[in-house]
VMD Tcl script that builds the backbone (N, CA, C; Angstrom):
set m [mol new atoms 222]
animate dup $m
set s [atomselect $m all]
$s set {name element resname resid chain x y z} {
  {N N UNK 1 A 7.755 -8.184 -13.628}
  {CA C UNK 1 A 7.125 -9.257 -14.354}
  {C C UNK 1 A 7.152 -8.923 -15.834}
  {N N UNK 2 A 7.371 -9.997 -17.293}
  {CA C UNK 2 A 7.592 -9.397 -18.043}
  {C C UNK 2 A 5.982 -10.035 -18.851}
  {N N UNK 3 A 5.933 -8.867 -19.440}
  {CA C UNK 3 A 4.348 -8.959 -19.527}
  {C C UNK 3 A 4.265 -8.671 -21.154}
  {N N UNK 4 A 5.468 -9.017 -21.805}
  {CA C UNK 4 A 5.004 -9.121 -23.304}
  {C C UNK 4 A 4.644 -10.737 -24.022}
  {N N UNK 5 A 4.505 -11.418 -22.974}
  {CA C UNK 5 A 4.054 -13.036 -23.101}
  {C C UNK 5 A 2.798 -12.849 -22.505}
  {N N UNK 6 A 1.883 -11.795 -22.085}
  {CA C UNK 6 A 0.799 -11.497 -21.767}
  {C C UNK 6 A -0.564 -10.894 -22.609}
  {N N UNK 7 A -2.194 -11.577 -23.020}
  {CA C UNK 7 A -2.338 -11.213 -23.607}
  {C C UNK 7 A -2.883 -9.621 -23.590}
  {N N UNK 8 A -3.437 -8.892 -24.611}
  {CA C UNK 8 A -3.546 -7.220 -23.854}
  {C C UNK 8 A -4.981 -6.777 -22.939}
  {N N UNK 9 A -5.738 -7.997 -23.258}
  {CA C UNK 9 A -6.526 -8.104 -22.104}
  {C C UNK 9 A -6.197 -8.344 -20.533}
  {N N UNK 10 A -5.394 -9.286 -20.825}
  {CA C UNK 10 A -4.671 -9.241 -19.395}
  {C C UNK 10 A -3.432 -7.941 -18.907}
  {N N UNK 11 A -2.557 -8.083 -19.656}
  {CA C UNK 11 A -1.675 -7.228 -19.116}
  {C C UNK 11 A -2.689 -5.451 -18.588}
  {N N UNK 12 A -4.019 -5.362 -19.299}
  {CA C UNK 12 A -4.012 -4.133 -18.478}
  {C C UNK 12 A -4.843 -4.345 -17.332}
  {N N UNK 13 A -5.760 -5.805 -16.915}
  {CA C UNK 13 A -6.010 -5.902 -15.768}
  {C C UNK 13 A -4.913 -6.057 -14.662}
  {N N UNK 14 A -3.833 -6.824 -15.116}
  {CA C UNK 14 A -2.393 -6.564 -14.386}
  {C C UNK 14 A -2.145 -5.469 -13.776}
  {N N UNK 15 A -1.717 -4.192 -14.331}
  {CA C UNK 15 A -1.710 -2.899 -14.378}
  {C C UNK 15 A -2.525 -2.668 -13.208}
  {N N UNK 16 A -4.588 -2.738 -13.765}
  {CA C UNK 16 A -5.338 -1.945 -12.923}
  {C C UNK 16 A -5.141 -2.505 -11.491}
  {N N UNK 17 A -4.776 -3.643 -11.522}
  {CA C UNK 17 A -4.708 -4.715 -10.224}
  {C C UNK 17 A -3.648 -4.175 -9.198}
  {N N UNK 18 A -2.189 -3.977 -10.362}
  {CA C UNK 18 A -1.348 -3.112 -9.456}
  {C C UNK 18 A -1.501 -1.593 -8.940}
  {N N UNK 19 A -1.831 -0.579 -9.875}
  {CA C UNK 19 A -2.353 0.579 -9.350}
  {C C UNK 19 A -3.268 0.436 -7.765}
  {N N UNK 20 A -4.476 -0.495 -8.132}
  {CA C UNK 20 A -5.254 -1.037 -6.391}
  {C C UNK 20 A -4.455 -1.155 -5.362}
  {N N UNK 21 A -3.655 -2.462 -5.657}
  {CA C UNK 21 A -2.835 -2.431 -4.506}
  {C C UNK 21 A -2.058 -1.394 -3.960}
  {N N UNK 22 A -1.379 -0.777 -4.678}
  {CA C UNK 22 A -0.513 0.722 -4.652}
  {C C UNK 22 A -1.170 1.647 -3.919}
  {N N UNK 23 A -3.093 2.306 -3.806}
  {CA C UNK 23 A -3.324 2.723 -3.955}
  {C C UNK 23 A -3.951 2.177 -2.218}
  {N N UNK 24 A -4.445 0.947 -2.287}
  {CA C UNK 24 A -4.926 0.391 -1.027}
  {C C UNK 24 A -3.572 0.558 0.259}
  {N N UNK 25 A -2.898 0.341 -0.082}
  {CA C UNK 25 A -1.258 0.402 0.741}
  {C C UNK 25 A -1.290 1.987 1.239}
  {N N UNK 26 A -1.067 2.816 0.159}
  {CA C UNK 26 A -1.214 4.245 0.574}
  {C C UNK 26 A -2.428 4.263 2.102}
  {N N UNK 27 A -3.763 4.080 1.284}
  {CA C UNK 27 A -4.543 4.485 2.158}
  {C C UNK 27 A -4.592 3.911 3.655}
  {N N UNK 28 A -4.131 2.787 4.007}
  {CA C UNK 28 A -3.923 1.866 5.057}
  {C C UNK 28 A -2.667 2.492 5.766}
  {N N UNK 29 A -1.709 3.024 5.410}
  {CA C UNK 29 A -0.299 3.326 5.885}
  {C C UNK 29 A -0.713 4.691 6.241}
  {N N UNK 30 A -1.331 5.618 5.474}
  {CA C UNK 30 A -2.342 7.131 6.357}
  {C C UNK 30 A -3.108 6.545 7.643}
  {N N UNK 31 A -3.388 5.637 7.525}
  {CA C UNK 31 A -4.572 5.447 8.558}
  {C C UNK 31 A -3.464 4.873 10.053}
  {N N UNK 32 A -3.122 4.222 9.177}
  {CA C UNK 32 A -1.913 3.743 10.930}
  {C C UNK 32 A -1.268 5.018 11.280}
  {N N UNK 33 A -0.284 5.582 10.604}
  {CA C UNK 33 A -0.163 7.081 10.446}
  {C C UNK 33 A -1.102 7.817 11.442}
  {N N UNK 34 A -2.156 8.064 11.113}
  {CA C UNK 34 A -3.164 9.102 11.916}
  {C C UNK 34 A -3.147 8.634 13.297}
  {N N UNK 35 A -3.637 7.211 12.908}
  {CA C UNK 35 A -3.989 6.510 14.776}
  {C C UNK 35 A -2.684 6.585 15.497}
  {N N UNK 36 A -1.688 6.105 15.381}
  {CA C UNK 36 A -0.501 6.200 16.114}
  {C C UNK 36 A -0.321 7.949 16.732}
  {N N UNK 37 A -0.929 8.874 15.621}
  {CA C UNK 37 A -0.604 10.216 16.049}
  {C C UNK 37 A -1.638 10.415 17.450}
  {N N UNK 38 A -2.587 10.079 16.880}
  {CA C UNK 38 A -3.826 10.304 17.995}
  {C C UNK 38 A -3.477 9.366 19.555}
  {N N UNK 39 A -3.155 7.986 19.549}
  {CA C UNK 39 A -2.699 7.444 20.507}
  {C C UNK 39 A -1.562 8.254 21.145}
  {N N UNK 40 A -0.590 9.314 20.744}
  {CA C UNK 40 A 0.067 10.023 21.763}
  {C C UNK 40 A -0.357 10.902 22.020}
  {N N UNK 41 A -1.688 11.660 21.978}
  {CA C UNK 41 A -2.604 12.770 22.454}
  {C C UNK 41 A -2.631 12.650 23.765}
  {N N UNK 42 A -2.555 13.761 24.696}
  {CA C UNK 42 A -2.638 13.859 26.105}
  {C C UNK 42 A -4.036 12.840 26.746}
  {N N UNK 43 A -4.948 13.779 25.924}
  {CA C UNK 43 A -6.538 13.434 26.558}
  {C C UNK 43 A -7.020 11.701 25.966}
  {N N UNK 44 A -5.731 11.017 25.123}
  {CA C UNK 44 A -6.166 9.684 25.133}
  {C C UNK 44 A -5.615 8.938 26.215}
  {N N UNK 45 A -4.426 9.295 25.984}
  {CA C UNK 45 A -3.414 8.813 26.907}
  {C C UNK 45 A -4.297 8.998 28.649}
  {N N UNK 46 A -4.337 10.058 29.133}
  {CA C UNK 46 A -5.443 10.064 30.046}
  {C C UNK 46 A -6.334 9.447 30.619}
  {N N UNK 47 A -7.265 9.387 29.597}
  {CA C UNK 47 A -8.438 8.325 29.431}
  {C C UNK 47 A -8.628 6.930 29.294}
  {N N UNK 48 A -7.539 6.739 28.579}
  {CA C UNK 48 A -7.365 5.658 28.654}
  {C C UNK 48 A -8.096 5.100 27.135}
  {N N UNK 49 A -8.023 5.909 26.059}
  {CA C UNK 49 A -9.313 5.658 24.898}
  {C C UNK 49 A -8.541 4.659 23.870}
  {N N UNK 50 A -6.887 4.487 23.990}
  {CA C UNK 50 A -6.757 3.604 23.202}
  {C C UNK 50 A -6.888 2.029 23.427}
  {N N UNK 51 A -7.516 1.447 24.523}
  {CA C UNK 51 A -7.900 0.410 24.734}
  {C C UNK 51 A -7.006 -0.564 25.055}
  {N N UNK 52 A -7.055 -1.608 24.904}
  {CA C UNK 52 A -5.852 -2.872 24.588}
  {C C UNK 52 A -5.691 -3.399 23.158}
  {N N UNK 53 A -6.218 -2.828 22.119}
  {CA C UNK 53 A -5.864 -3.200 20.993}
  {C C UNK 53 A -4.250 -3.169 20.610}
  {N N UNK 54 A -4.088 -3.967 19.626}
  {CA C UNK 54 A -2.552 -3.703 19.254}
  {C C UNK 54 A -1.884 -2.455 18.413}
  {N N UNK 55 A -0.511 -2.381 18.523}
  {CA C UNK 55 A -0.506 -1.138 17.901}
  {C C UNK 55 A -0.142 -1.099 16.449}
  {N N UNK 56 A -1.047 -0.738 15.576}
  {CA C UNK 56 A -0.955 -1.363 14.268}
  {C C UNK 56 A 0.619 -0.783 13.341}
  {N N UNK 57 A 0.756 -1.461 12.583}
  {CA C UNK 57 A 2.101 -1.378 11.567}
  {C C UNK 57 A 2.023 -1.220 10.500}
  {N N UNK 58 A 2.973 -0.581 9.705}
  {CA C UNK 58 A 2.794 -0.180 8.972}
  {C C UNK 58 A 3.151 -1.304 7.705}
  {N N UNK 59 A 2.338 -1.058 6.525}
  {CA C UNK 59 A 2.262 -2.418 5.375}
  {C C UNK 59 A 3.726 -1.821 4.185}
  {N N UNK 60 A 4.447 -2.808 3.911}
  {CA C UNK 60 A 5.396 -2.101 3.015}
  {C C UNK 60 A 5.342 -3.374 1.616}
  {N N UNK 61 A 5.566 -2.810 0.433}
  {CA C UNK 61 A 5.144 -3.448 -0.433}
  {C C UNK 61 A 6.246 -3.123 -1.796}
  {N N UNK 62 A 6.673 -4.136 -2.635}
  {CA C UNK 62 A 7.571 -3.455 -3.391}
  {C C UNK 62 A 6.709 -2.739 -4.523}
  {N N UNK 63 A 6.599 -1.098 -4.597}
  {CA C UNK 63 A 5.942 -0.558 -5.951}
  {C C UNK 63 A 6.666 -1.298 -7.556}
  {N N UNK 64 A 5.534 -1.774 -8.286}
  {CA C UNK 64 A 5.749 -1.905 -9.518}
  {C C UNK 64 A 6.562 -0.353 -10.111}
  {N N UNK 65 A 7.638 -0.744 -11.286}
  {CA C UNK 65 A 8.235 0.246 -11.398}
  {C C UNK 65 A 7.476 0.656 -13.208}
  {N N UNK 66 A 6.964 2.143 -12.841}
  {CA C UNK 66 A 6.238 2.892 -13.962}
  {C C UNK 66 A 6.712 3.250 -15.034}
  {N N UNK 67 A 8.237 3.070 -15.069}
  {CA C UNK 67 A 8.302 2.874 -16.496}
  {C C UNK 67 A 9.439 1.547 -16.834}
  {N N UNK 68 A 8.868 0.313 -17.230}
  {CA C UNK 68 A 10.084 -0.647 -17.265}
  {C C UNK 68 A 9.960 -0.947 -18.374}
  {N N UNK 69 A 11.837 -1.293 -17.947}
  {CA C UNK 69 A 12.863 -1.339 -19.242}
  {C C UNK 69 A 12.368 -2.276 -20.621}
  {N N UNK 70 A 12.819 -1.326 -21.819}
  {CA C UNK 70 A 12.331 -2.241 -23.287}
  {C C UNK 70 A 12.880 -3.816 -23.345}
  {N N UNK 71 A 11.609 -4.386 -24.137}
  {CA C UNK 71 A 11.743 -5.802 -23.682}
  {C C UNK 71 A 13.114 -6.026 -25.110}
  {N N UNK 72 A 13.685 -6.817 -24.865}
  {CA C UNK 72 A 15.252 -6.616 -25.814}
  {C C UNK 72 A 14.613 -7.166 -27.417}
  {N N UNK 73 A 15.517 -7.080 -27.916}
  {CA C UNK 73 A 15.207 -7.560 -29.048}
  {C C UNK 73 A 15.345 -8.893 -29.578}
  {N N UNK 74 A 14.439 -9.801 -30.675}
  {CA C UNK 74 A 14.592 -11.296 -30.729}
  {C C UNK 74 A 15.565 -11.049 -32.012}
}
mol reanalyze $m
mol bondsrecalc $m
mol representation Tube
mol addrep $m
């Protein structure tokens, strides 16, 4: 997104907005991560502890890129 038509109040809520998302994605993609590990554990599998819930997936998102290219010249 080109964000020099943005004013600088905005462009750094932009920013903090993207870092969140970036940051929310991480933590959600550990967590499916973990559970999927734990659902092939002997003593769940066994038991029967992962329930009928579904088996969750993983979220993919395009990262904003941290350093983009100079805006050209007028």
């Amino acid at each position: 997104m080109d964000r020099a038509g943005l004013a600088a109040p905005l462009a750094g809520e932009l920013s903090d907005a993207e870092e969140r998302v970036v940051l929310a994605r991480r933590v959600y993609n550990d967590a499916v991560r973990d559970t999927l590990a734990l659902r092939h554990r002997r003593t769940v599998r066994w038991f029967r502890l992962a329930g009928t819930a579904t088996r969750p997936d993983y979220f993919e998102i395009a990262e904003p890129d941290p350093h983009p290219p100079p805006a050209p010249a007028p």
